[in-house]
C-alpha positions as CSV (number, residue, x, y, z in Angstrom):
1,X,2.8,-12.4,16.2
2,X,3.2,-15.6,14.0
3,X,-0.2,-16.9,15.5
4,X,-1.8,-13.7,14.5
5,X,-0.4,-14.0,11.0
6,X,-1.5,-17.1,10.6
7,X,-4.8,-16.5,11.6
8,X,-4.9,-13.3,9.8
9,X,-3.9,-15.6,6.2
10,X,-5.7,-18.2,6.9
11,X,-9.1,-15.7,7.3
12,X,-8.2,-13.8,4.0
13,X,-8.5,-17.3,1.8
14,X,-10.7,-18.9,4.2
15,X,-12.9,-15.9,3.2
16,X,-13.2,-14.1,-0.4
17,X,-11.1,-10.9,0.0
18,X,-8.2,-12.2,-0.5
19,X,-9.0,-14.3,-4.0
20,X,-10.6,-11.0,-5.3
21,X,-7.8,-9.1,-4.5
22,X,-5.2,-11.1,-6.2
23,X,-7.5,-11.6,-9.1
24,X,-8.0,-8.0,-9.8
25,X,-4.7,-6.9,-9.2
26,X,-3.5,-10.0,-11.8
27,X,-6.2,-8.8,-14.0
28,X,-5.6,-5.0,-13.6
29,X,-1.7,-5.3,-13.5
30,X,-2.0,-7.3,-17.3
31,X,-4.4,-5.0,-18.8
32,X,-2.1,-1.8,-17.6
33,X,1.0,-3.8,-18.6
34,X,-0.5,-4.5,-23.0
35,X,-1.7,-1.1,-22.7
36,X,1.4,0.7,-21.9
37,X,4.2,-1.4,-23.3
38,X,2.8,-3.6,-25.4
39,X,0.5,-2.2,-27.2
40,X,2.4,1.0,-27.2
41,X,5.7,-0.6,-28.1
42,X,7.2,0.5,-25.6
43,X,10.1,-0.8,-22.7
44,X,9.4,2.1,-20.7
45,X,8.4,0.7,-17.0
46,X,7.3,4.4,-15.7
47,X,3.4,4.1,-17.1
48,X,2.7,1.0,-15.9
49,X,4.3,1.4,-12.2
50,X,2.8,4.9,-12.0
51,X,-1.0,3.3,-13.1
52,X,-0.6,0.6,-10.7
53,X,0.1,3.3,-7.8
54,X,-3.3,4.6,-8.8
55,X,-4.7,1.5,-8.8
56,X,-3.7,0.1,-5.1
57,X,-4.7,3.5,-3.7
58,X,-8.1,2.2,-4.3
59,X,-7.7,-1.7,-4.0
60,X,-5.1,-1.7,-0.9
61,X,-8.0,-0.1,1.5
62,X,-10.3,-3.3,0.1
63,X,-7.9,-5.6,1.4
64,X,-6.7,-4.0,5.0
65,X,-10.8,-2.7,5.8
66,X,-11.6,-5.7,7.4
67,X,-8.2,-6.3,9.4
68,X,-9.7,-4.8,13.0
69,X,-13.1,-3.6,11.7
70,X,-14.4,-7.4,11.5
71,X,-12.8,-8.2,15.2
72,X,-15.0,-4.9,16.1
73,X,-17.8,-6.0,14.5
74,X,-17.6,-9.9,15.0
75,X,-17.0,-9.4,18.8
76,X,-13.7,-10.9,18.7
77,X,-11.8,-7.8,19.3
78,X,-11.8,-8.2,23.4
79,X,-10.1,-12.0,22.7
80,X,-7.5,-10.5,21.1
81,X,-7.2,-7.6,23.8
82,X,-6.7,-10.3,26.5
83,X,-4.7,-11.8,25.0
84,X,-1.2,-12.9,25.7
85,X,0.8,-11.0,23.6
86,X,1.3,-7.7,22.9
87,X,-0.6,-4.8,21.1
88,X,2.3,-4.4,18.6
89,X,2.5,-7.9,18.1
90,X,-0.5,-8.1,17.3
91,X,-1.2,-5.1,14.5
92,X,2.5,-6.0,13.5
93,X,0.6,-9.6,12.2
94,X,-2.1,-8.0,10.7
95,X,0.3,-5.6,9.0
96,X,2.4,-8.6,7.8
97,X,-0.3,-10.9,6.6
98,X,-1.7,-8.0,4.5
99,X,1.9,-7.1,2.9
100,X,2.6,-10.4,1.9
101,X,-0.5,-11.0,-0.1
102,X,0.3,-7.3,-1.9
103,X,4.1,-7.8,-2.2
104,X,3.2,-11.3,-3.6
105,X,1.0,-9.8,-6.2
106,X,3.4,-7.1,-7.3
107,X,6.8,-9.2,-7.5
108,X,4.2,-11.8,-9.7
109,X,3.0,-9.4,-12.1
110,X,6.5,-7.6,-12.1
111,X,7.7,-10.9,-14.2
112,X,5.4,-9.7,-17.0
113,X,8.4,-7.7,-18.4
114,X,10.6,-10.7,-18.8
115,X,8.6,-10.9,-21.6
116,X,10.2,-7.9,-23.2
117,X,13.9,-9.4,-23.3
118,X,13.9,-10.9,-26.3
119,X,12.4,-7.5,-28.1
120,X,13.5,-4.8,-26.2
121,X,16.7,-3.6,-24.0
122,X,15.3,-3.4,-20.6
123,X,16.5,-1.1,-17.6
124,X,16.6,-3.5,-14.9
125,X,17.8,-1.1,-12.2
126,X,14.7,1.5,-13.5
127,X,12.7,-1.9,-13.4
128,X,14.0,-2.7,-9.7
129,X,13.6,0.8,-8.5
130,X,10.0,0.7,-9.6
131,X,9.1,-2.4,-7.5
132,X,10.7,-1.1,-4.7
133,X,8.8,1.9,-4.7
134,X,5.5,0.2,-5.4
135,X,6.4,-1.6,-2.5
136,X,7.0,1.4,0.0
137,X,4.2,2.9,-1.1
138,X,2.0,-0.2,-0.5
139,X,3.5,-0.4,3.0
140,X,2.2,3.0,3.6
141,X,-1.2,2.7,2.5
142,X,-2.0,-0.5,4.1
143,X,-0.5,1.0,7.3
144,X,-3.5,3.8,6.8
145,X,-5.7,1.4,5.9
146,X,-5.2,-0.6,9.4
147,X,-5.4,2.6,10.9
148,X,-8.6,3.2,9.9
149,X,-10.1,0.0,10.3
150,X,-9.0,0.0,14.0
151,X,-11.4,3.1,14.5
152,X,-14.7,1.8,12.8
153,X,-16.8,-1.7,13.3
154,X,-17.6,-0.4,9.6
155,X,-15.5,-2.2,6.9
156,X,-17.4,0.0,3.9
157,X,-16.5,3.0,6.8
158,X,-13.1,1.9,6.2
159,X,-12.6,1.1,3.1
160,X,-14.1,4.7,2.5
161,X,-11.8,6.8,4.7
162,X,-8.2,5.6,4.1
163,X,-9.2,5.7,0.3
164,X,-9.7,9.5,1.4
165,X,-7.0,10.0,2.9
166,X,-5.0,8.0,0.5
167,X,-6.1,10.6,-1.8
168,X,-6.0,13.2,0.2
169,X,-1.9,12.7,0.8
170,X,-1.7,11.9,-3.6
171,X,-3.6,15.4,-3.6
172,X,-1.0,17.4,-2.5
173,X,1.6,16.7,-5.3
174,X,-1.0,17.3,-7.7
175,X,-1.6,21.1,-5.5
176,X,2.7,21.2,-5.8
177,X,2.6,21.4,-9.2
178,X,-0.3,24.0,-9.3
179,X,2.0,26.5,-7.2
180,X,4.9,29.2,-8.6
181,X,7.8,27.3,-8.7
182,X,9.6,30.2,-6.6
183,X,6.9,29.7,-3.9
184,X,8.5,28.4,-0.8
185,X,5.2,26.5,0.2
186,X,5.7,24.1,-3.3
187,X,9.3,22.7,-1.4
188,X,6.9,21.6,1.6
189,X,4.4,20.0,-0.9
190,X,7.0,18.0,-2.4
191,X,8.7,17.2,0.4
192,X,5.3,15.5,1.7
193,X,4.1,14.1,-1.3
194,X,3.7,10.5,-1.8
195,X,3.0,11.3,-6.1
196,X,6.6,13.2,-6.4
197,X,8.7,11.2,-4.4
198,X,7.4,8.3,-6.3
199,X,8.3,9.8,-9.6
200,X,11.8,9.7,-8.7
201,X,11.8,6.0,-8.7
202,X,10.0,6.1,-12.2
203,X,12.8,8.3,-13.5
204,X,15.5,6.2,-12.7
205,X,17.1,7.3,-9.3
206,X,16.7,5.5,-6.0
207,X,16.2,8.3,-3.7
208,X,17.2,7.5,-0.2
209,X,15.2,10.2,1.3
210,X,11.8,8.9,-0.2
211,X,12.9,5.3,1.1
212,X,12.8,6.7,4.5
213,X,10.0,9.0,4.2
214,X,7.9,6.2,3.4
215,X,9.3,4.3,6.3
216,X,8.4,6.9,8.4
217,X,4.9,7.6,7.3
218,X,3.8,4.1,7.4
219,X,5.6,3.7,10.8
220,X,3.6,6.9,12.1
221,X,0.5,5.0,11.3
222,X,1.4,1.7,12.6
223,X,2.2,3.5,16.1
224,X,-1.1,5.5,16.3
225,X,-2.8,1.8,15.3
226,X,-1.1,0.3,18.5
227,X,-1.9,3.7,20.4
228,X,-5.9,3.1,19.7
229,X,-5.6,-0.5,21.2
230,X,-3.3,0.4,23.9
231,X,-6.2,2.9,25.2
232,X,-8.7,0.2,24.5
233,X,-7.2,-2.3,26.6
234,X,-6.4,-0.8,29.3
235,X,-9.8,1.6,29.7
């Protein structure tokens, strides 16, 4: 696993992805941060953590499309296969190589509202409970996004269909809200949605429940990842 994370770094600076990444989410993160504290006046952290969700739901797919799609592609992908460790070592590396590089970016550009201490009281626990829920959320889309790039030689093919379904699973909080509040079918929206159970974070309360739903939903993807090269090496 630590070879493959080391070889998985090493190819995202060796390369360009990773540079672009961290200079557009640097570049993003400050722009969102003057927009909605300081040019607002505001201490609030909710804005700018809710923006930056947004935002990774399109960037976080740019970073992870290459992750098995190059291998694929590159003809590298049976090395690995024979390899002498094992399939969850393996996509465990990946998925490691590509978190650090986002949780990296987001505990960075976090320190931007240290610079509101001497002007402003700050919430620290709203601030910390933010983070963390940036963080489980980024877990879970750059579990899709390996997911997808494990079925495609196609990195633009990848990029394109965890942004989807990225979307797809932000989508149903935005149908939630559209539905009767007495309709029993809004409780199952919420329950699944990635949007509402991250506003809970942005309000102030460290929901337990959303800690583990996340958990689980980027745990589901990281076992069907191993299941596509599981069939792949043995058929």
């Amino acid at each position: 696993m630590i070879a493959i994370f080391k070889r998985e770094m090493r190819g995202y600076f060796t390369g360009v992805i990773g540079y672009v990444f961290l200079v557009l989410f640097l570049a993003v993160a400050g722009i969102v941060f003057c927009y909605t504290t300081l040019f607002s006046m505001s201490a609030d952290v909710s804005s700018y953590f809710t923006l930056m969700l947004i935002f990774c739901s399109i960037m976080l797919p740019i970073l992870t499309m290459k992750s098995f799609s190059e291998e694929r592609k590159a003809k590298t992908e049976q090395l690995l296969l024979t390899s002498p460790i094992s399939i969850t070592s393996m996509v465990l590396g990946k998925l490691l190589a590509c978190y650090l590089i986002f949780a990296s970016a987001v505990v960075f550009t976090s320190l931007y509202f240290l610079l509101l201490i001497p002007y402003a009281t700050l919430n620290v626990s709203t601030l910390l409970g933010n983070i963390v829920a940036l963080l489980l959320v980024g877990l879970v889309f750059i579990s899709i996004g390996l997911f997808v790039s494990s079925l495609t030689e196609n990195q633009l093919s990848a990029a394109i269909g965890t942004i989807g379904i990225i979307l797809a699973l932000l989508a149903v909080g935005i149908i939630s809200s559209l539905l009767p509040t007495s309709f029993w079918l809004r409780y199952v929206f919420d329950s699944l949605s990635i949007f509402t159970r991250f506003s809970t974070f942005t309000n102030g309360y460290f929901d337990l429940a959303s800690v583990i739903y996340y958990l689980s939903v980027a745990g589901v993807f990281f076992y069907l990842t191993i299941r596509v090269y599981d069939r792949r090496r043995y058929n």
